[in-house]
DSSP file (Angstrom, degrees, kcal/mol; ACC not computed):
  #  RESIDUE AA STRUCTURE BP1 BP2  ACC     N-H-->O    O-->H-N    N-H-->O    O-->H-N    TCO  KAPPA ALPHA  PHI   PSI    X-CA   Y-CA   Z-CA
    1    1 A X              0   0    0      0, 0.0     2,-0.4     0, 0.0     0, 0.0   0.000 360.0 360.0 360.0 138.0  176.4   52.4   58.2
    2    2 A X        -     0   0    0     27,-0.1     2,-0.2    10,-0.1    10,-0.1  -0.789 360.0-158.8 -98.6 141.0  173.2   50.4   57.6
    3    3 A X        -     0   0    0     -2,-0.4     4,-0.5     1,-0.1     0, 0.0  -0.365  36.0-108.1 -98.7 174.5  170.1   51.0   60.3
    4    4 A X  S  > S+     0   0    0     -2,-0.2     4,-1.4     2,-0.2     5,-0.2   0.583 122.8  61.4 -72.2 -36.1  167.3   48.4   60.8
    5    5 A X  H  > S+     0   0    0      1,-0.2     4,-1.6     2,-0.2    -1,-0.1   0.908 104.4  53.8 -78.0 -32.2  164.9   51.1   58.9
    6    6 A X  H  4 S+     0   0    0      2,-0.2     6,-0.4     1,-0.2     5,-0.3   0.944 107.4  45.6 -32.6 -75.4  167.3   50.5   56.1
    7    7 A X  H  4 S+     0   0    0     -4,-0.5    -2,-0.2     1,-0.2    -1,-0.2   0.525 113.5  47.8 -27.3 -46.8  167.1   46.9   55.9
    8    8 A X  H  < S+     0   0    0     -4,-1.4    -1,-0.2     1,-0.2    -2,-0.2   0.488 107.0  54.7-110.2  -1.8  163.6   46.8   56.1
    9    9 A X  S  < S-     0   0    0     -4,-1.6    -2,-0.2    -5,-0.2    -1,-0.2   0.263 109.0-122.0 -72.6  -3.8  163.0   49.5   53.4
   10   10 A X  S    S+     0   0    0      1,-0.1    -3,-0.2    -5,-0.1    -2,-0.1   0.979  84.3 117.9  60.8  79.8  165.1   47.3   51.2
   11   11 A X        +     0   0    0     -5,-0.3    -4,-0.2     0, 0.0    -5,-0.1   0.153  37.2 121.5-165.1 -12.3  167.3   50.3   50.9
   12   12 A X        -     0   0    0     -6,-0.4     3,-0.2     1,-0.2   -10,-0.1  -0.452  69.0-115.5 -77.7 168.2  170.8   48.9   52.6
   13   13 A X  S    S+     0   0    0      1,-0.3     2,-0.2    13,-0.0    -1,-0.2   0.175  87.4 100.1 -84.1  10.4  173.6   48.8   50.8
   14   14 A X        +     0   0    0     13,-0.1    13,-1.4     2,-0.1    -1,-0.3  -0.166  47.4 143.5 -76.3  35.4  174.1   45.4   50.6
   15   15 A X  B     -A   26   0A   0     -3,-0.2     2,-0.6    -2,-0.2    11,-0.2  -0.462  51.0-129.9 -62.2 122.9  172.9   45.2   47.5
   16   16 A X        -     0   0    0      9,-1.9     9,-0.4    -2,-0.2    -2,-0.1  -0.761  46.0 -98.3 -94.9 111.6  174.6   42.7   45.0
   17   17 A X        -     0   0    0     -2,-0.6     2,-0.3     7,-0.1     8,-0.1   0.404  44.8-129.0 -18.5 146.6  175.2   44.6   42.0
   18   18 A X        -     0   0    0      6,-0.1     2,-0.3     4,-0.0     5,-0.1  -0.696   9.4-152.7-118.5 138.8  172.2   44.0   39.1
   19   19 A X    >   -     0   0    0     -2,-0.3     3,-0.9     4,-0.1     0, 0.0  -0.705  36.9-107.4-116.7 162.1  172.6   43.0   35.5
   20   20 A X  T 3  S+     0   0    0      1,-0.3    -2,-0.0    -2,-0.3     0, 0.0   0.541 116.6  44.0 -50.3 -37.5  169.8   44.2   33.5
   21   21 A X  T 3  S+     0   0    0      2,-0.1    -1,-0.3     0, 0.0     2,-0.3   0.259 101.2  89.5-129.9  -6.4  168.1   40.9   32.8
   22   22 A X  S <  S-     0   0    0     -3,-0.9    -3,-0.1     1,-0.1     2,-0.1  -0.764  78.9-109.9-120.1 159.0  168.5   39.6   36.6
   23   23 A X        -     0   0    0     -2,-0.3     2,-0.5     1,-0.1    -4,-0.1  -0.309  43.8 -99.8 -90.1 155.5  166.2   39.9   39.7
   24   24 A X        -     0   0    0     -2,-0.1     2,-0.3    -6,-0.1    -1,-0.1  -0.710  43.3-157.8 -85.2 125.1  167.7   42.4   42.8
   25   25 A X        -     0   0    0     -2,-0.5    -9,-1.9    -9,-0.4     2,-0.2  -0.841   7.4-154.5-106.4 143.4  169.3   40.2   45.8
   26   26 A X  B     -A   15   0A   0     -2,-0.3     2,-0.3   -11,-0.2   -11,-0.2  -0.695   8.4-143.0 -96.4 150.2  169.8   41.3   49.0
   27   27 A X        -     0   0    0    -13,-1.4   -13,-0.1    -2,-0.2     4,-0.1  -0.969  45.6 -76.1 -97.8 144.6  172.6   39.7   51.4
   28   28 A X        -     0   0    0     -2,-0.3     3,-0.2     1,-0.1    -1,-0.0   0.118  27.9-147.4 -28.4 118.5  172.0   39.2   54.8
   29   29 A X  S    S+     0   0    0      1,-0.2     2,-0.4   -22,-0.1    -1,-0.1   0.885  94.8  33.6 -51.8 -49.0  171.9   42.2   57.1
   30   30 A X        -     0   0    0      2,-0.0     2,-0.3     0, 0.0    -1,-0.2  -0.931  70.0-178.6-112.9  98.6  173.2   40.0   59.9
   31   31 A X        -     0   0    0     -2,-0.4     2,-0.5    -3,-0.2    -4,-0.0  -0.773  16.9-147.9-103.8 163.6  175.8   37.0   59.1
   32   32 A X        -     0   0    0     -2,-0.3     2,-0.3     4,-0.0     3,-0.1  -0.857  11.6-144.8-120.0 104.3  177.0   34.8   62.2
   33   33 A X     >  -     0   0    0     -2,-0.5     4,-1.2     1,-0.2     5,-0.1  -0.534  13.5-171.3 -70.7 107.8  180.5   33.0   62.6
   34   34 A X  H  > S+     0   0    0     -2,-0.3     4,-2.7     2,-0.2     5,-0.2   0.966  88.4  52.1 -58.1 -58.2  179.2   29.8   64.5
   35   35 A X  H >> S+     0   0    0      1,-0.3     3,-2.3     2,-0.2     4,-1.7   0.935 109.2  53.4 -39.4 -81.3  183.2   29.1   65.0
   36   36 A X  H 3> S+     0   0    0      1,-0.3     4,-0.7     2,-0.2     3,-0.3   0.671 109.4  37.9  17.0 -89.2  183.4   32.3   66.2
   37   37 A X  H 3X S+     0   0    0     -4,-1.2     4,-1.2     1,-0.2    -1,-0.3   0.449 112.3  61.2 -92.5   5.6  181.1   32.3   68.7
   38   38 A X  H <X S+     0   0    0     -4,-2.7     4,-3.0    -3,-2.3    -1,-0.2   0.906 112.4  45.3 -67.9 -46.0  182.2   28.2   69.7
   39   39 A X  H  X S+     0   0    0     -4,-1.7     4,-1.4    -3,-0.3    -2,-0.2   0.690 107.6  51.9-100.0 -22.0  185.5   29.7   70.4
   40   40 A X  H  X S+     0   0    0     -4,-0.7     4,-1.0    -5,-0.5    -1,-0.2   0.899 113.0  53.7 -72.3 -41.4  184.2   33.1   72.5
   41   41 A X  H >X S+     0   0    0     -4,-1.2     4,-1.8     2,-0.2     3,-1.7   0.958 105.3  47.0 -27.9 -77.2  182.3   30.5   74.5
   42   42 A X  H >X S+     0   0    0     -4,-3.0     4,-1.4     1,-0.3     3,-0.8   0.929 110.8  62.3 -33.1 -64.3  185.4   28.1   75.4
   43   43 A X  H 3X S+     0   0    0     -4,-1.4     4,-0.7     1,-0.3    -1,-0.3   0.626 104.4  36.7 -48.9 -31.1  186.7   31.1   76.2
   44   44 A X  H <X S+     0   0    0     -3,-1.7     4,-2.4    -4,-1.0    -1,-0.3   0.761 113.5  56.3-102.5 -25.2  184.5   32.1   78.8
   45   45 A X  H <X S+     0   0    0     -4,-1.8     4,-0.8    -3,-0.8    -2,-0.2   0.807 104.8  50.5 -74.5  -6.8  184.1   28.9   80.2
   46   46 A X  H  X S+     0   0    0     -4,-1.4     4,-1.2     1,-0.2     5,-0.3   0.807 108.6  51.7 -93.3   3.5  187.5   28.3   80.8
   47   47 A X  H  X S+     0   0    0     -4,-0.7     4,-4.3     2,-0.2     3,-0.5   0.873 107.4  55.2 -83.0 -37.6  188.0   31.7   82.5
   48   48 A X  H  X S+     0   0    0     -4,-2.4     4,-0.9     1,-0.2    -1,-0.2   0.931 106.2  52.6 -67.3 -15.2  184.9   30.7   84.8
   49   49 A X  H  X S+     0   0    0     -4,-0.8     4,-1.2    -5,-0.2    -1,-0.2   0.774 112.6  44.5 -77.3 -25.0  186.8   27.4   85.8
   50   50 A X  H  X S+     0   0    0     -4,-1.2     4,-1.2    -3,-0.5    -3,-0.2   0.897 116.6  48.0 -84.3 -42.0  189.9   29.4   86.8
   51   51 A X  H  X S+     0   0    0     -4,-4.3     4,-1.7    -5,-0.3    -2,-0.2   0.704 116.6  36.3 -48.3 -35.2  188.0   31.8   88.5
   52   52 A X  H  X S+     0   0    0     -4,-0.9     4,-0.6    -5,-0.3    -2,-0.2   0.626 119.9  50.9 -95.6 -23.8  186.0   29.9   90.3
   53   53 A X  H  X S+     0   0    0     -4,-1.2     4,-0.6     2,-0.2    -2,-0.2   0.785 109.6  52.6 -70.4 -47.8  189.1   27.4   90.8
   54   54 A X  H >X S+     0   0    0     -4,-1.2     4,-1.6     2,-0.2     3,-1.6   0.992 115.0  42.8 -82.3 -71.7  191.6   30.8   92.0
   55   55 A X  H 3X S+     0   0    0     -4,-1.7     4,-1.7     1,-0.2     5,-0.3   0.885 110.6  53.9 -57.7 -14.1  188.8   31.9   95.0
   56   56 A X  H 3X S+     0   0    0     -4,-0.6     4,-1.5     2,-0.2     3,-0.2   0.927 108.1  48.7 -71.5 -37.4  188.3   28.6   96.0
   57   57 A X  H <X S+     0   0    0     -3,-1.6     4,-1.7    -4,-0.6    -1,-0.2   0.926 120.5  36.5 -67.0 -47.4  192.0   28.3   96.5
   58   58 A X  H  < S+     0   0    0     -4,-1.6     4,-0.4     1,-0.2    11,-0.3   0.420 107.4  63.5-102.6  32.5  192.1   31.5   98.4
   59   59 A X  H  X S+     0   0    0     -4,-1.7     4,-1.9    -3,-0.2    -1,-0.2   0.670 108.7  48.4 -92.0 -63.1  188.6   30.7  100.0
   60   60 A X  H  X S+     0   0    0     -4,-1.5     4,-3.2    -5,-0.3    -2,-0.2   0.878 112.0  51.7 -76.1 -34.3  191.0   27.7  101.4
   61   61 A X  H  < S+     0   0    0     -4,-1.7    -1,-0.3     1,-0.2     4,-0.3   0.752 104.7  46.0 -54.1 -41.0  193.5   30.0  102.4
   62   62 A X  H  > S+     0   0    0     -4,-0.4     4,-2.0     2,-0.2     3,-0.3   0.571 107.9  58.8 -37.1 -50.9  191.9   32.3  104.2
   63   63 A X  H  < S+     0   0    0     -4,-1.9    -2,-0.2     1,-0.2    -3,-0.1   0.951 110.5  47.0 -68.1 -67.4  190.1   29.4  106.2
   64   64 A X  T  < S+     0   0    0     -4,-3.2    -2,-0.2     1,-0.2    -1,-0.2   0.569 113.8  46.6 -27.5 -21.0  194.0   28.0  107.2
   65   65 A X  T  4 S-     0   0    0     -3,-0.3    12,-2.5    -4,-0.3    -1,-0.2   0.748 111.8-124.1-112.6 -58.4  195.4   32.0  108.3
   66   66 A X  S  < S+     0   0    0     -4,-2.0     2,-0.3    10,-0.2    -2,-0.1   0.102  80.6  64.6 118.3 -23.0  192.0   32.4  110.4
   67   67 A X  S    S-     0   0    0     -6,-0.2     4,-0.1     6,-0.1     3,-0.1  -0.942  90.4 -96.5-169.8 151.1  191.3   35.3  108.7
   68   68 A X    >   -     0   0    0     -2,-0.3     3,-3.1     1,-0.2    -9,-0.1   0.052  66.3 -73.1 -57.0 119.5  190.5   36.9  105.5
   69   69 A X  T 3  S+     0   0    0    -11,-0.3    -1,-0.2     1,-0.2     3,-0.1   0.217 115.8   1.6   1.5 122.9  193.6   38.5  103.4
   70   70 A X  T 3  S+     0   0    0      1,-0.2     2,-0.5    -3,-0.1    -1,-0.2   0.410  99.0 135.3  63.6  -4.9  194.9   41.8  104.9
   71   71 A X    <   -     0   0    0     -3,-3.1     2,-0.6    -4,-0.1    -1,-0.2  -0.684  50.5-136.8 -82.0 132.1  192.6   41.5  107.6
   72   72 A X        +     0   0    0     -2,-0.5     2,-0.3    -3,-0.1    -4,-0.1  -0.807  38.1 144.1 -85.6 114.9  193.8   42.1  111.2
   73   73 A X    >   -     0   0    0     -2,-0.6     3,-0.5    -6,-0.1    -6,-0.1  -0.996  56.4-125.2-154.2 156.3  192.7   39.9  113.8
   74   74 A X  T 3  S+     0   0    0     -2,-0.3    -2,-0.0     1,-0.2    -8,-0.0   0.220 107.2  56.2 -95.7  24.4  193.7   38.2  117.0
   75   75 A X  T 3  S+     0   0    0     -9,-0.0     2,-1.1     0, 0.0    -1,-0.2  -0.272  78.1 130.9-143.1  40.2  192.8   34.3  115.8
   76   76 A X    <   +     0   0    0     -3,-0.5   -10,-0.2     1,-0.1   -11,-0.0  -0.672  32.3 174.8 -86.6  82.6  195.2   35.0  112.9
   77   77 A X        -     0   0    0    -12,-2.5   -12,-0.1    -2,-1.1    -1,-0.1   0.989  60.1  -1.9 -47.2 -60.0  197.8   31.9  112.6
   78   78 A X        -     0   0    0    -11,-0.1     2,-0.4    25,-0.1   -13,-0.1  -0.280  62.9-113.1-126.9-151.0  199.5   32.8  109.6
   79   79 A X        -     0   0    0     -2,-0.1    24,-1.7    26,-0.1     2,-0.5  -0.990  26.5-108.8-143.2 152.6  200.2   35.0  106.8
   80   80 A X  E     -B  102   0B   0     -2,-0.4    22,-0.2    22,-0.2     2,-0.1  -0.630  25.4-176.1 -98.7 154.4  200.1   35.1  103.3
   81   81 A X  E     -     0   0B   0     20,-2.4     2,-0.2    -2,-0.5    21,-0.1  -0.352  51.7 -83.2-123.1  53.6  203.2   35.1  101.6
   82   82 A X  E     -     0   0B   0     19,-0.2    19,-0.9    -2,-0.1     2,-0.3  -0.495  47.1 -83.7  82.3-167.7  202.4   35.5   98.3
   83   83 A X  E     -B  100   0B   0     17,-0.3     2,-0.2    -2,-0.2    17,-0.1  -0.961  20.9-146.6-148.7 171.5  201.2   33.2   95.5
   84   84 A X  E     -B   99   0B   0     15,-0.6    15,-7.9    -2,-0.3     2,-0.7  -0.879  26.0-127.6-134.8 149.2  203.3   30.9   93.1
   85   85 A X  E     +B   98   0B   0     -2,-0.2     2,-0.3    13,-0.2    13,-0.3  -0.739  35.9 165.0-103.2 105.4  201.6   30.5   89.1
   86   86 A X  E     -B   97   0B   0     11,-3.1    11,-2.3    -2,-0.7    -2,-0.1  -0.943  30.5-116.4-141.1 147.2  201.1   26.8   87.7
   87   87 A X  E     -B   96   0B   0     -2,-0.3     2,-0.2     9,-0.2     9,-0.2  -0.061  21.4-175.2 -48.0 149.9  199.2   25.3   84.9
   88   88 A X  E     -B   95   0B   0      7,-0.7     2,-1.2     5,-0.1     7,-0.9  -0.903  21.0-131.2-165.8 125.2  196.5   23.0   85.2
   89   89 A X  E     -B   94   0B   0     28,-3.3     5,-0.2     5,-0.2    28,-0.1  -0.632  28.6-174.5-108.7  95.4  194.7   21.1   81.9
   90   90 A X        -     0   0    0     -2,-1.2    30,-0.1     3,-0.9     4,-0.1   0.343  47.2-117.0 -37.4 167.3  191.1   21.3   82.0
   91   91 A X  S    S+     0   0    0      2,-0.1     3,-0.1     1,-0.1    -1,-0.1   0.606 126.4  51.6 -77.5 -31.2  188.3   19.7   79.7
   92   92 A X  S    S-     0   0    0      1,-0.2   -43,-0.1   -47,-0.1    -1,-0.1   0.381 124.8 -98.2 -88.8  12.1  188.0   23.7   79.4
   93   93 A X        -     0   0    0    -48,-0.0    -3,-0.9   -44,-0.0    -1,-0.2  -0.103  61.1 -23.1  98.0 165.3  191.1   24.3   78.6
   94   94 A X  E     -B   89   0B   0     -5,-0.2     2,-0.3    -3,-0.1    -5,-0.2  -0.121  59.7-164.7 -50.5 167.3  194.5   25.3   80.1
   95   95 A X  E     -B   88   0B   0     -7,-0.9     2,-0.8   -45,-0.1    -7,-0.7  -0.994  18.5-135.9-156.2 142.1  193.7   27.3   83.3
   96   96 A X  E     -B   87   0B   0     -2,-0.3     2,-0.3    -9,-0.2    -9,-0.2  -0.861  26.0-157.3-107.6 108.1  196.6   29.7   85.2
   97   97 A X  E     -B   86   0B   0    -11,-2.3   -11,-3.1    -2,-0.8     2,-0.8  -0.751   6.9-148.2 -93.1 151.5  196.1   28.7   89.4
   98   98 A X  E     -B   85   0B   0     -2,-0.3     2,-0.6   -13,-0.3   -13,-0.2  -0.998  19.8-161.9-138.2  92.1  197.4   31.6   91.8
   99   99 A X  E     -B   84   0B   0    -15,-7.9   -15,-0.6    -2,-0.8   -45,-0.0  -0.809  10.6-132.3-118.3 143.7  198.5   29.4   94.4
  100  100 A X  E     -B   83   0B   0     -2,-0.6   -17,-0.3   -17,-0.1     2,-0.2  -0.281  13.0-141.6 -78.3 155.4  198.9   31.3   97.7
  101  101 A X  E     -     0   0B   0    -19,-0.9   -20,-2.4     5,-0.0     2,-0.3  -0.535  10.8-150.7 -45.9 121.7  202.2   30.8   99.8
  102  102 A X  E     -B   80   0B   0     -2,-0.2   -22,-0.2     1,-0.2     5,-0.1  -0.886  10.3-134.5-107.9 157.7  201.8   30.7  103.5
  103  103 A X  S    S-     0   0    0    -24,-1.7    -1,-0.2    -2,-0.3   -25,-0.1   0.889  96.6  -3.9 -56.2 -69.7  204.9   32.0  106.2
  104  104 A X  S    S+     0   0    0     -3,-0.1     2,-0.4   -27,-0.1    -1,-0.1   0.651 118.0  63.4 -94.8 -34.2  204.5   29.3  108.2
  105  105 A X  S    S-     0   0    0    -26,-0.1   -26,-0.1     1,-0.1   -27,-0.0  -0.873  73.6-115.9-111.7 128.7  202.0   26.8  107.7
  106  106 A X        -     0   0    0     -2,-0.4     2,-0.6     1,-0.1    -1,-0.1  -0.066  23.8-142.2 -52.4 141.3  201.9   24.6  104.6
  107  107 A X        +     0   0    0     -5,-0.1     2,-0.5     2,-0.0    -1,-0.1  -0.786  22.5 170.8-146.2 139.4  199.2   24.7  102.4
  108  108 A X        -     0   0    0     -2,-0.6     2,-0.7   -48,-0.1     3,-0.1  -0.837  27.3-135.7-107.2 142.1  197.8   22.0  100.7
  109  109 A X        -     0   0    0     -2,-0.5   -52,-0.1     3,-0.4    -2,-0.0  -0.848  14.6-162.4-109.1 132.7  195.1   22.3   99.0
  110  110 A X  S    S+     0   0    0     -2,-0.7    -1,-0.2     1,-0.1     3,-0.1   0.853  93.4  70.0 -70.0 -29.1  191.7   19.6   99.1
  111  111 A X  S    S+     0   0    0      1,-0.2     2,-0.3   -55,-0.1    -1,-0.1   0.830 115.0   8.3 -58.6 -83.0  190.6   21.4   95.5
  112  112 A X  S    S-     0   0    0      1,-0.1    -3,-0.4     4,-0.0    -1,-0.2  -0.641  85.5-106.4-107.5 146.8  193.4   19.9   93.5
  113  113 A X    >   -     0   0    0     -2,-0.3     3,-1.9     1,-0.1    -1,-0.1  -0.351  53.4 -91.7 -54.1 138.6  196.5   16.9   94.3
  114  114 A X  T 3  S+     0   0    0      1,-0.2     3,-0.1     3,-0.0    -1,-0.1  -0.112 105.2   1.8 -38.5 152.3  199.6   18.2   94.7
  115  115 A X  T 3  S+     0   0    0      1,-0.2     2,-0.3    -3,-0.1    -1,-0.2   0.629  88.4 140.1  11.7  35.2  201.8   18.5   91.6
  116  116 A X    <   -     0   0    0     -3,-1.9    -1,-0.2     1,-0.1     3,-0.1  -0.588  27.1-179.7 -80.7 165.1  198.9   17.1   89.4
  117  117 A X        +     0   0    0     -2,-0.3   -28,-3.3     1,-0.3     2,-0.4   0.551  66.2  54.3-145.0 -28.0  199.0   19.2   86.1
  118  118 A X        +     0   0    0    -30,-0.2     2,-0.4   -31,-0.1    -1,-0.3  -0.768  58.7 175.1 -98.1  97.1  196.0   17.5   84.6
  119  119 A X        +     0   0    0     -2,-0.4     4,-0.1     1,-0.2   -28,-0.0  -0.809  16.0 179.3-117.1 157.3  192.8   17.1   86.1
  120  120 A X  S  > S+     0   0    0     -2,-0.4     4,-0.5   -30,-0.1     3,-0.3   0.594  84.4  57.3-105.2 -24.4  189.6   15.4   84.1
  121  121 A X  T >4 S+     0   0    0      1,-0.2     3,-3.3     2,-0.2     5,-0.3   0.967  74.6  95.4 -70.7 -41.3  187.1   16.0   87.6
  122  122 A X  T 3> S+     0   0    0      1,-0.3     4,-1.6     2,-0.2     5,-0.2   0.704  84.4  43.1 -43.9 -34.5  187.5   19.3   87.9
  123  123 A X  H >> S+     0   0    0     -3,-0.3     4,-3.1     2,-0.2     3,-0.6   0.941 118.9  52.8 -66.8 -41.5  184.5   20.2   86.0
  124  124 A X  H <<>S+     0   0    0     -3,-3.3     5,-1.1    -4,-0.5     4,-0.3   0.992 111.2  46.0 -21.8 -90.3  182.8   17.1   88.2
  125  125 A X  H 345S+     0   0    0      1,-0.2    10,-1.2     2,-0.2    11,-0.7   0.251 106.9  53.8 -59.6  -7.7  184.0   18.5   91.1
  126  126 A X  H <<5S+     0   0    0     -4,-1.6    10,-0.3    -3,-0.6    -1,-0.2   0.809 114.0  46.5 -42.2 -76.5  182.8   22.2   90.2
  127  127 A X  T  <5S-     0   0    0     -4,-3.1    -2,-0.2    -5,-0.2    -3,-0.1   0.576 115.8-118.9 -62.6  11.0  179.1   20.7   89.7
  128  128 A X  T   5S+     0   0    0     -4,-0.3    -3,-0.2     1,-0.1    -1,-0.2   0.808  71.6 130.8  44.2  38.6  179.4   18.7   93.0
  129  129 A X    > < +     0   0    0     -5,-1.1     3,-0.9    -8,-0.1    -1,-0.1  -0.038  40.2  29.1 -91.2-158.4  179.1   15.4   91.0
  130  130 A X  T 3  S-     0   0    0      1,-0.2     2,-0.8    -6,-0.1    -9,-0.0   0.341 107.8 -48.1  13.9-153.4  180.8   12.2   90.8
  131  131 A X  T 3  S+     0   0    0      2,-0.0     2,-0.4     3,-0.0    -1,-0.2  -0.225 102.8  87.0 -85.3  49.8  182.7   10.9   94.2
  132  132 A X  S <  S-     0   0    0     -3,-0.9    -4,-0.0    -2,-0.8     0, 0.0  -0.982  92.1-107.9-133.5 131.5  184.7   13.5   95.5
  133  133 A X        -     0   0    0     -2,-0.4     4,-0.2     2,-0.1     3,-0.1   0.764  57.0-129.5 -52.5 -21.9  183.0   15.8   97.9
  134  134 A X    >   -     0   0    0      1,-0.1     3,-2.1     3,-0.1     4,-0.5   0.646  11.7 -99.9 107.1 104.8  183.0   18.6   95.2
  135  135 A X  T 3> S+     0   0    0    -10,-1.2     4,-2.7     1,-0.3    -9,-0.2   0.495 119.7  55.8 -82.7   5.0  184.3   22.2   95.6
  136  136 A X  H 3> S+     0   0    0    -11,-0.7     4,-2.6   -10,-0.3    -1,-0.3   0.734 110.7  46.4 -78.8 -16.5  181.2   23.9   96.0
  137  137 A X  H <4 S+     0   0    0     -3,-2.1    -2,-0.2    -4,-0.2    -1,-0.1   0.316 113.9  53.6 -92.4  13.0  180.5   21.5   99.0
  138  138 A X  H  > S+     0   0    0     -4,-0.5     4,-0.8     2,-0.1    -3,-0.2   0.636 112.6  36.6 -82.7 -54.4  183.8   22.4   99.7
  139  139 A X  H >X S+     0   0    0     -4,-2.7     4,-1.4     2,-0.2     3,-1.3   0.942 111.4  59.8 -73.3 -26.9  183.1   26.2   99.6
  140  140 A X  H >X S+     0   0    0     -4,-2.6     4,-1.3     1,-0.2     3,-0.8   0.985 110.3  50.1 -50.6 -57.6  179.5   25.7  101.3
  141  141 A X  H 34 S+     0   0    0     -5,-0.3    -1,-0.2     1,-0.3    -2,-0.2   0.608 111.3  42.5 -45.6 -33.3  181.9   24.3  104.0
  142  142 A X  H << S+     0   0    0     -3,-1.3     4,-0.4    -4,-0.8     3,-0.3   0.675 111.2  57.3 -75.9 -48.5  184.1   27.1  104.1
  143  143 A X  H << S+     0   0    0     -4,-1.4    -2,-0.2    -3,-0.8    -3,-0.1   0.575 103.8  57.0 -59.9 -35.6  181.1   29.4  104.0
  144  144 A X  S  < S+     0   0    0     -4,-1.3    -1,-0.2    -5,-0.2    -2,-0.1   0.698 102.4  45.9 -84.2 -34.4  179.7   28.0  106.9
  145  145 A X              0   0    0     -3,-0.3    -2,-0.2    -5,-0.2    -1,-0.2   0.506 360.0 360.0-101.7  19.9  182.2   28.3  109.4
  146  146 A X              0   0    0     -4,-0.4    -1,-0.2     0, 0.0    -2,-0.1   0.506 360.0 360.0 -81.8 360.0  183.0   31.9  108.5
């Protein structure tokens, strides 16, 4: 294993073998796959849109019921009855929604149209830009009457 003290003693083993008549080259201690780390990115931005996408959904739920998952209350309406799975294709990439099931009372949700499967806002509507109230002035809204 090469240390830092290595490196900078000119001492690592990353030495490219030496012919008699040629000067000693090092290779870089540290190389960096730009691709790589483009693709670790995506990767975490589309999980934070799905993330932020999934509570917001049961954020909405929650508001509909009266009261928080699993919580016991007497200004309860409904219940949750599960969730059902669907795709949705981001600018960040596919994204997997957990959307919850009520017994009784429908739920629709204001974040995304029913049985749209593409949306181009969502990232809009995340930052609270363009014309749609936005779902963080959707969860500030939610947030507010808890």
């Amino acid at each position: 294993m090469t240390t830092v003290a290595d490196v900078t003693n000119g001492t690592s083993g990353a030495a490219v073998p030496q012919t008699p008549d040629a000067p000693a080259v090092r290779l870089p201690a540290i190389q960096i796959d730009e691709a790589q780390i483009h693709a670790h990115l995506d990767d975490v931005v589309r999980q934070t849109v799905e993330d932020t996408l999934n509570a917001l959904l049961d954020a909405e739920a929650d508001e509909l019921c009266g009261a928080k998952r699993y919580e016991r209350s007497d200004s309860r309406k409904d219940t949750r009855a599960g969730c059902y799975h669907r795709k949705l294709h981001t600018k960040a990439g596919e994204v997997e929604l957990k959307v919850p099931k009520l017994r009784t009372l429908p739920f629709e949700t204001a974040i995304i149209e029913r049985y749209r499967r593409r949306e181009t806002s969502v990232e809009e509507a995340l930052a609270g830009g363009g014309h749609h109230r936005g779902a963080v002035g959707h969860a500030r809204q939610l947030q507010h009457r808890q």
